[in-house]
TIDREN-45281 format. One record per residue (C-alpha): x, y, z. Coordinates in Angstrom, 3 decimals. Example, Ala and Ser with C-alpha at 12.3 -4.5 7.8 and 13.67 -1.06 7.14 Angstrom:
<atoms>
+----------+----------+----------+
!     east !    north !       up !
+----------+----------+----------+
!   12.300 !   -4.500 !    7.800 !
!   13.670 !   -1.060 !    7.140 !
+----------+----------+----------+
</atoms>
This chain:
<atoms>
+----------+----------+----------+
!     east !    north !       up !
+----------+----------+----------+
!  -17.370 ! -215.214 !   29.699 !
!  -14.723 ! -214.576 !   27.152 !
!  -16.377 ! -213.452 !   23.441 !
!  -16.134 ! -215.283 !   20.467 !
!  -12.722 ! -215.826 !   18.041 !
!  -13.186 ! -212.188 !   16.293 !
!  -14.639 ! -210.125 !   19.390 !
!  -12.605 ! -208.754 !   22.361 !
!  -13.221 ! -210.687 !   25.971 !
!  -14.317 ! -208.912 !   28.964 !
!  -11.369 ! -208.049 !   30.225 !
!   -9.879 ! -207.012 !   26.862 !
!  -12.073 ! -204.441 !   26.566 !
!  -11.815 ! -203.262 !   30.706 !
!   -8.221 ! -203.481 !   29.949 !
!   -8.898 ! -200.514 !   26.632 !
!  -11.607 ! -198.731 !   28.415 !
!   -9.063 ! -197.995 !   31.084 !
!   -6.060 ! -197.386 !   28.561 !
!   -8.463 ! -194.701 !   26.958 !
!   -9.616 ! -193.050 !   30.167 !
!   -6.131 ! -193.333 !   32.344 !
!   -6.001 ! -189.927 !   33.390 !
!   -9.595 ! -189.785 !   34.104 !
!   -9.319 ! -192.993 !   36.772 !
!   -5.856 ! -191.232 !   38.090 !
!   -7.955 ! -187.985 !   38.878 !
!  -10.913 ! -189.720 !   40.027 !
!   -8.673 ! -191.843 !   42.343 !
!   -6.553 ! -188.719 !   43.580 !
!   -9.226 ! -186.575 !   44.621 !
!  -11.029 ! -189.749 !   46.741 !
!   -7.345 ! -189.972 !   48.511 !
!   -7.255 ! -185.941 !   48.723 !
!  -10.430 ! -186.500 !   50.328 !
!   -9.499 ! -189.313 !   52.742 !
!   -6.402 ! -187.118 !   53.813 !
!   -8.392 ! -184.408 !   54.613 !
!  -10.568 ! -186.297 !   57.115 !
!   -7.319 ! -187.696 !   58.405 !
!   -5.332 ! -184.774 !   57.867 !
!   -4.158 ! -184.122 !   61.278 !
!   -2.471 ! -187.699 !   61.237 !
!   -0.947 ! -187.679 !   58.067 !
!    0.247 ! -184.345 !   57.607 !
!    0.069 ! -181.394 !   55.150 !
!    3.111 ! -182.510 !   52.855 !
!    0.923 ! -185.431 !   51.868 !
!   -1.600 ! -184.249 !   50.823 !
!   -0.168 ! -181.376 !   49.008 !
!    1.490 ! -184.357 !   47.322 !
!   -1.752 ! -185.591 !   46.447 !
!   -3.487 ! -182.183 !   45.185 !
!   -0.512 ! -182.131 !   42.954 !
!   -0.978 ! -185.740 !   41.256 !
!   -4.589 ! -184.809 !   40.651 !
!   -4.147 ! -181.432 !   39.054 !
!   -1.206 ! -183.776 !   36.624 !
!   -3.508 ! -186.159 !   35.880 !
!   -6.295 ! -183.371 !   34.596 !
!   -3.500 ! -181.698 !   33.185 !
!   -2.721 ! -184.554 !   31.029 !
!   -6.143 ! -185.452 !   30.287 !
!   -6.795 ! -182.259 !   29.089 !
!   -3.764 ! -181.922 !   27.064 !
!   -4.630 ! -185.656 !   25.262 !
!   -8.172 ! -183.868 !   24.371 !
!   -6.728 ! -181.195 !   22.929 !
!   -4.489 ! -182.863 !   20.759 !
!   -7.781 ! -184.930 !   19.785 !
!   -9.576 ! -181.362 !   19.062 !
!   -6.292 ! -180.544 !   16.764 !
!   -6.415 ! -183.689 !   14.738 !
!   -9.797 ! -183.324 !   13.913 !
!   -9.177 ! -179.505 !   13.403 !
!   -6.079 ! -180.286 !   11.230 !
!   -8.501 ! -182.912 !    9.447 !
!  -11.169 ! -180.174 !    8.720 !
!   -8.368 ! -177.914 !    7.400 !
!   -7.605 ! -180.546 !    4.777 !
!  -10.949 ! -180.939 !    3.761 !
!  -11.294 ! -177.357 !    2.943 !
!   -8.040 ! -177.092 !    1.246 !
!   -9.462 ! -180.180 !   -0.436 !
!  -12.138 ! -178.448 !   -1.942 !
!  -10.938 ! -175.195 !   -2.176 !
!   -8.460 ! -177.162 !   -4.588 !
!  -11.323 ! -178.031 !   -6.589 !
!  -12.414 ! -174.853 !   -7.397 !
!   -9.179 ! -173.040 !   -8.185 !
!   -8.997 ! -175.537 !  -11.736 !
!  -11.974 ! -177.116 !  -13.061 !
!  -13.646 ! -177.298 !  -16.310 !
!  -15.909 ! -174.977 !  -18.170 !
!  -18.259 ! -176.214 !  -20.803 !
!  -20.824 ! -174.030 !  -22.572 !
!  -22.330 ! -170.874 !  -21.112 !
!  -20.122 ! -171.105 !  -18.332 !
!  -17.141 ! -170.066 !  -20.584 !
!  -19.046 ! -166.897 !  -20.897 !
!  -19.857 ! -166.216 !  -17.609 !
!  -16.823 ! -166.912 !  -15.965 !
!  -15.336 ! -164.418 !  -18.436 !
!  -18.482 ! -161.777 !  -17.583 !
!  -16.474 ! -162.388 !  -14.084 !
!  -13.580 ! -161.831 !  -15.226 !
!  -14.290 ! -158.349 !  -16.790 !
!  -16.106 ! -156.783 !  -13.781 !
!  -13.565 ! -157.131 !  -11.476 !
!  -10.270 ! -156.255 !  -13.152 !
!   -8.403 ! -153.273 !  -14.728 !
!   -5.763 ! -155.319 !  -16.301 !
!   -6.113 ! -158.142 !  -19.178 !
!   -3.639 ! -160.305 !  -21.208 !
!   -4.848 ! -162.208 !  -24.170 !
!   -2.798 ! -164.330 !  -26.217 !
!   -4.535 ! -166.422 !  -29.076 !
!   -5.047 ! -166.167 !  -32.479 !
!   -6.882 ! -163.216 !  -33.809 !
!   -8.558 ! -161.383 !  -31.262 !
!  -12.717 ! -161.653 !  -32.331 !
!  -13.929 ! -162.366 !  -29.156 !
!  -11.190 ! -159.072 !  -27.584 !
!  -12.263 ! -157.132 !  -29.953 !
!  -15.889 ! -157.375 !  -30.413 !
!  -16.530 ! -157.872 !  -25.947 !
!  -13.344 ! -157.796 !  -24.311 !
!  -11.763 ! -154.359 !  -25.192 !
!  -15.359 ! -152.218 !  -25.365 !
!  -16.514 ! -153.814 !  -21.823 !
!  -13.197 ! -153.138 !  -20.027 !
!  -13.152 ! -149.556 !  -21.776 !
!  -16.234 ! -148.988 !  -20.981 !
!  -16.372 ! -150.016 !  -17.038 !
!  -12.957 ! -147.920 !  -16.557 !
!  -14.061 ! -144.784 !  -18.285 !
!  -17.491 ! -145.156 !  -15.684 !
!  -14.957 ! -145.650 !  -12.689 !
!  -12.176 ! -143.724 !  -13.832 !
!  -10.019 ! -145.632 !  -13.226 !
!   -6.510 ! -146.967 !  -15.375 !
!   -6.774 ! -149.662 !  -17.510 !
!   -3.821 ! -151.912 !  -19.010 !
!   -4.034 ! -154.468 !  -21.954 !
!   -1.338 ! -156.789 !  -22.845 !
!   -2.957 ! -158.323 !  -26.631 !
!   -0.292 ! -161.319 !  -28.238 !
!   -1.940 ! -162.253 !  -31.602 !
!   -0.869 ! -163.714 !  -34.920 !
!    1.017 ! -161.418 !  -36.871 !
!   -1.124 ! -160.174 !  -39.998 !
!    1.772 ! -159.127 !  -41.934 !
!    3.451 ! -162.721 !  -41.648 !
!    2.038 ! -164.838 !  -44.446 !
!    3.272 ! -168.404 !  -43.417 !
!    1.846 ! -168.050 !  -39.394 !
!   -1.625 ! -166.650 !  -41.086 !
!   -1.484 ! -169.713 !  -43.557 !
!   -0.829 ! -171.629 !  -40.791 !
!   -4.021 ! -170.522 !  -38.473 !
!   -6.162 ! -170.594 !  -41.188 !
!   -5.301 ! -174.700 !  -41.911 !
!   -5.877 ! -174.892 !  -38.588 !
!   -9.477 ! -173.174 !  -37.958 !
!  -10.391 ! -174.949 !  -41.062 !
!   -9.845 ! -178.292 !  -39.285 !
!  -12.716 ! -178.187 !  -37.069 !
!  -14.888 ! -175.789 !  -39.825 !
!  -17.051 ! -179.586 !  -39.777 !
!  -17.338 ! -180.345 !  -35.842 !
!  -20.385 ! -179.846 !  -34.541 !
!  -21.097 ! -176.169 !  -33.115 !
!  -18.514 ! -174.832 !  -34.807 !
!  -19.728 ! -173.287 !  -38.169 !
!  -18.337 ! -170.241 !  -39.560 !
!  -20.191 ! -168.161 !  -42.214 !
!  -16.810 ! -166.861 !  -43.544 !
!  -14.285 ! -169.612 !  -44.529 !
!  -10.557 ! -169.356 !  -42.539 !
!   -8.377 ! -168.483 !  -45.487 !
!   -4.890 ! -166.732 !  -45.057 !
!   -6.190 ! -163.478 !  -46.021 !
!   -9.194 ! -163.969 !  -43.961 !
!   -6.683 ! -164.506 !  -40.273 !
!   -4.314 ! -161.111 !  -41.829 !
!   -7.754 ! -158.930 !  -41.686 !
!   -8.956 ! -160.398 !  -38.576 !
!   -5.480 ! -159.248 !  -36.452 !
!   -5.386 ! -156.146 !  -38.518 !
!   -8.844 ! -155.510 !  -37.277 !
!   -7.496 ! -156.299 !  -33.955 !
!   -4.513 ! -153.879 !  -33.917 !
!   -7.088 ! -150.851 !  -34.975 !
!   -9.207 ! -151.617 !  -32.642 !
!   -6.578 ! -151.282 !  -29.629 !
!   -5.261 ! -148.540 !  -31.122 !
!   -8.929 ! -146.597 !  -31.491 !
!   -9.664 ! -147.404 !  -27.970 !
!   -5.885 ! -146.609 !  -26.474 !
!   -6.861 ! -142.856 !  -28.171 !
!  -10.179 ! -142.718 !  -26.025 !
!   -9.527 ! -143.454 !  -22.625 !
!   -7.261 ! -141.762 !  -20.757 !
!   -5.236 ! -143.891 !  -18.813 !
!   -5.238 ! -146.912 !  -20.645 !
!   -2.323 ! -148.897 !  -21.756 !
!   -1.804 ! -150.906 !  -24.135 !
!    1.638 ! -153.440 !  -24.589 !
!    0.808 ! -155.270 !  -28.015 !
!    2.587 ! -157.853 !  -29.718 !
!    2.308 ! -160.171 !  -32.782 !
!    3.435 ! -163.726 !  -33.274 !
!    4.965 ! -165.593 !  -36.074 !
!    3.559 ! -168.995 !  -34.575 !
!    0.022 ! -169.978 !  -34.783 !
!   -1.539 ! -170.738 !  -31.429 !
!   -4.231 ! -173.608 !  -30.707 !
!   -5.165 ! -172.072 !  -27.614 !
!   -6.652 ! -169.001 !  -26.046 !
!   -5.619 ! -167.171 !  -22.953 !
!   -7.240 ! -164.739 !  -21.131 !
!   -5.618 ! -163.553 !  -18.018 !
!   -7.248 ! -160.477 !  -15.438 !
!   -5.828 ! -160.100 !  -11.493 !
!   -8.377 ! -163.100 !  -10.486 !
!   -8.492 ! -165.911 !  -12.977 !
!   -6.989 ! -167.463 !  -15.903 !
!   -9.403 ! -168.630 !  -18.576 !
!   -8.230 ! -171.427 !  -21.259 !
!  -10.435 ! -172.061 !  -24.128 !
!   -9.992 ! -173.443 !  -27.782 !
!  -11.732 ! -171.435 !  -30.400 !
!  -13.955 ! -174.257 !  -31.105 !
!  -17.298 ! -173.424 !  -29.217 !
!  -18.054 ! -176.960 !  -28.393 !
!  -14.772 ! -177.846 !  -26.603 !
!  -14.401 ! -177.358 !  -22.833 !
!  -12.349 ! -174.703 !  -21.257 !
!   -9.906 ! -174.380 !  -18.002 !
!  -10.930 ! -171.575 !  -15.655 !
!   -7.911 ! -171.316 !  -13.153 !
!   -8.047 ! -169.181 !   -9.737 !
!   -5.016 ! -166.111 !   -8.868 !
!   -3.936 ! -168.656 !   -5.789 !
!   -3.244 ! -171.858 !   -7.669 !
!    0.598 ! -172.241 !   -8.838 !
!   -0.616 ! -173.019 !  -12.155 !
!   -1.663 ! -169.299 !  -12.876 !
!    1.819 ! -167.857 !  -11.805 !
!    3.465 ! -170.970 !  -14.535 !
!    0.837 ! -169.689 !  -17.510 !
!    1.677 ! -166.149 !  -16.528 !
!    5.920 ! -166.437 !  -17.114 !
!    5.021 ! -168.880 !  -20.031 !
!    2.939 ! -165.792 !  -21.805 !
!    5.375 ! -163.613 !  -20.756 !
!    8.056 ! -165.723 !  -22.537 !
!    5.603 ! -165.748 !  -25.886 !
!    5.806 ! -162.140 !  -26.175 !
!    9.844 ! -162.182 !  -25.316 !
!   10.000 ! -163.961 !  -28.770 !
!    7.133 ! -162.045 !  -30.542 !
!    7.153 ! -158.756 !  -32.075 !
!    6.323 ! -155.429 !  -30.493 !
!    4.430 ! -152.853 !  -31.445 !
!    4.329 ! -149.457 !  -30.016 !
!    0.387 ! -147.995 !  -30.473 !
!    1.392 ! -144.713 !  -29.425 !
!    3.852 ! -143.864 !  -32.270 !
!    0.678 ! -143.983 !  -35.040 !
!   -1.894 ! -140.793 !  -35.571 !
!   -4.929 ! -139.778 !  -34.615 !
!   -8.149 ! -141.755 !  -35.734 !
!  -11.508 ! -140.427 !  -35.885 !
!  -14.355 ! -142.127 !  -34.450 !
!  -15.215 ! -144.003 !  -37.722 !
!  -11.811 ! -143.693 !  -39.738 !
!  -11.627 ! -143.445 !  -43.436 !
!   -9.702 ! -145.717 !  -45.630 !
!   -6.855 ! -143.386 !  -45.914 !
!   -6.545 ! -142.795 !  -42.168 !
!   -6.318 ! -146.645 !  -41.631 !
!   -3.862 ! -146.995 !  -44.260 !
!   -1.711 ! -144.107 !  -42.565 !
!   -2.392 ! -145.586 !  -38.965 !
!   -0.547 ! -148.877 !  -39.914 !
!    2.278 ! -147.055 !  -41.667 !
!    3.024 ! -145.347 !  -38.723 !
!    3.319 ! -148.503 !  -36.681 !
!    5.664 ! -150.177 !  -39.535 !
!    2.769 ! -152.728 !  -40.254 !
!    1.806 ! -151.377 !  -43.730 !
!   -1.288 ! -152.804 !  -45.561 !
!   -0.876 ! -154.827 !  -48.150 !
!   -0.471 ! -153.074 !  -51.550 !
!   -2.983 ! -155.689 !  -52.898 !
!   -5.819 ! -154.641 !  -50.306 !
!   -8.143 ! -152.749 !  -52.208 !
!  -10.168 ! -149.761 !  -50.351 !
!  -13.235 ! -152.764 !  -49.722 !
!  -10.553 ! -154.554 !  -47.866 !
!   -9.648 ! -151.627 !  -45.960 !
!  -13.254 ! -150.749 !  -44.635 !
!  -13.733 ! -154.411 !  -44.227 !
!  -11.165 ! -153.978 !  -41.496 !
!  -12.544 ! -150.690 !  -40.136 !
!  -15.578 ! -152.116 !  -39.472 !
!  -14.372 ! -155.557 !  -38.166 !
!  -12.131 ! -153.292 !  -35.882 !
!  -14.979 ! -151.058 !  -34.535 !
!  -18.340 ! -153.395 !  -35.417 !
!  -17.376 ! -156.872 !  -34.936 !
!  -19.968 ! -159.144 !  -33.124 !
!  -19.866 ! -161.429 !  -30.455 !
!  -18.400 ! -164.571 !  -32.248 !
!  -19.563 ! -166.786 !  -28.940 !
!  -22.554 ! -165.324 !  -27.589 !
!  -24.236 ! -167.140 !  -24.903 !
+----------+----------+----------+
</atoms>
């Protein structure tokens, strides 16, 4: 009896069970003939049923090939589910503590860094000490590449300062010390001592440092294994992206192309500091590196910088 308007008859369905399982039915029917000739074989002769054996062993062979290519579909279709969510983990968002952690990562398994953003706190106060730190215990090299604002270029620290001071009322983003242009100058000052006291430390560490005349909105930290975006308001979400995803090697050459266009500064070419340096030395340190103090910085400003250089606290602490 044939099935209703919107189900397959009887015969439909003999018809696709025998579509599916062709080869199956050719085997099945070869080996009853192999088996026929070989009761009869004396009357019908060997080149028959060698004829036979060989339709058989097609029709198996063709079975199994139309199995395997089953197996590789579903294998290819596995494959893209991995990539899938592999995918998913080499960009995805960061909020809160896992901004932190995923930079914790970051440091433990890397002896190279790039930073570009505005003043450096966070380098300064975790960054730079950790990495320091971990290399001097594994002796092992060490290279920084550090693109901040430039402290001696008024308009760019005018220009950061307007632009920290736009989110001074957001929620979780309160600063005890107001962003004023002076303020961002003694912040990247503090930064360029700080890389320069550490670069005299640690055998083996380099240190490629440059300063911008543009003020950034973003922060970048690059090591060998991820690429961590944040904004340096706390309660915005971050980017963490992996070392495989394309979008690491496009943020690497557009860094790269930052610090074409920014100044460089050569660490190496400024004198020895001592492990807590005195006003003079600091002044001396930046004349050496053509990035003199301002004549207006009075010796308070000076150890303000010192210590913000060598003391500075963990601006995001989880």
């Amino acid at each position: 009896m044939a099935g209703g308007p919107g189900e397959p008859g009887r015969l439909e369905r003999l018809l696709n069970w025998i579509a599916r399982n062709f080869e199956l039915l050719l085997a099945v029917l070869g080996a009853i003939t192999v088996g026929v000739m070989d009761l009869f074989g004396d009357s019908l002769g060997e080149d028959a049923t060698a004829g036979a054996t060989v339709l058989v062993l097609g029709a198996l062979a063709a079975g199994s090939l139309r199995q395997r290519r089953r197996d590789e579909n579903l294998a290819d279709a596995v494959h893209d589910i991995q990539r899938a969510f592999e995918g998913m983990q080499m960009v995805r968002s960061l909020t809160g503590s896992e901004i932190g952690a995923e930079l914790r990562k970051a440091r433990e398994r890397s002896d190279f860094w790039a930073f570009k953003g505005g003043t450096g706190t966070y380098l300064r106060a975790v960054t730079l000490p950790e990495c320091v730190e971990r290399a001097r215990g594994n002796r092992s090299n060490l290279t920084f590449t550090i693109d901040i604002v430039d402290p001696a270029d008024i308009p760019a620290c005018r220009a950061y300062a307007r632009f920290r001071r736009s989110y001074a009322t957001t929620e979780g983003s309160y600063e005890p010390e107001a962003w004023t242009e002076e303020r961002t100058s003694k912040e990247s000052y503090a930064t360029v001592l700080a890389a320069g006291w550490h670069l005299q430390r640690l055998p083996g560490m380099t240190v490629h440092l440059y300063l911008s005349s543009t003020a950034p909105t973003l922060r970048f930290d690059v090591s060998q294994s991820r690429l961590i975006i944040t904004q340096d308001d706390r309660a915005r979400p971050g980017l963490l992206v992996t070392e495989n995803h394309p979008l690491h090697r496009y943020y690497s050459v557009e860094l790269q192309q930052s610090r074409n266009q920014a100044r460089k500064i050569e660490l190496g070419q400024a004198r020895a500091l001592d492990n807590d340096p005195t006003n003079d030395q600091a002044r001396a340190f930046f004349e050496d590196l053509g990035l003199p103090l301002p004549t207006t910085f009075s010796d308070t400003d000076v150890r303000q910088i010192v210590e913000k250089a060598l003391h500075a606290e963990n601006p995001y602490p989880i």
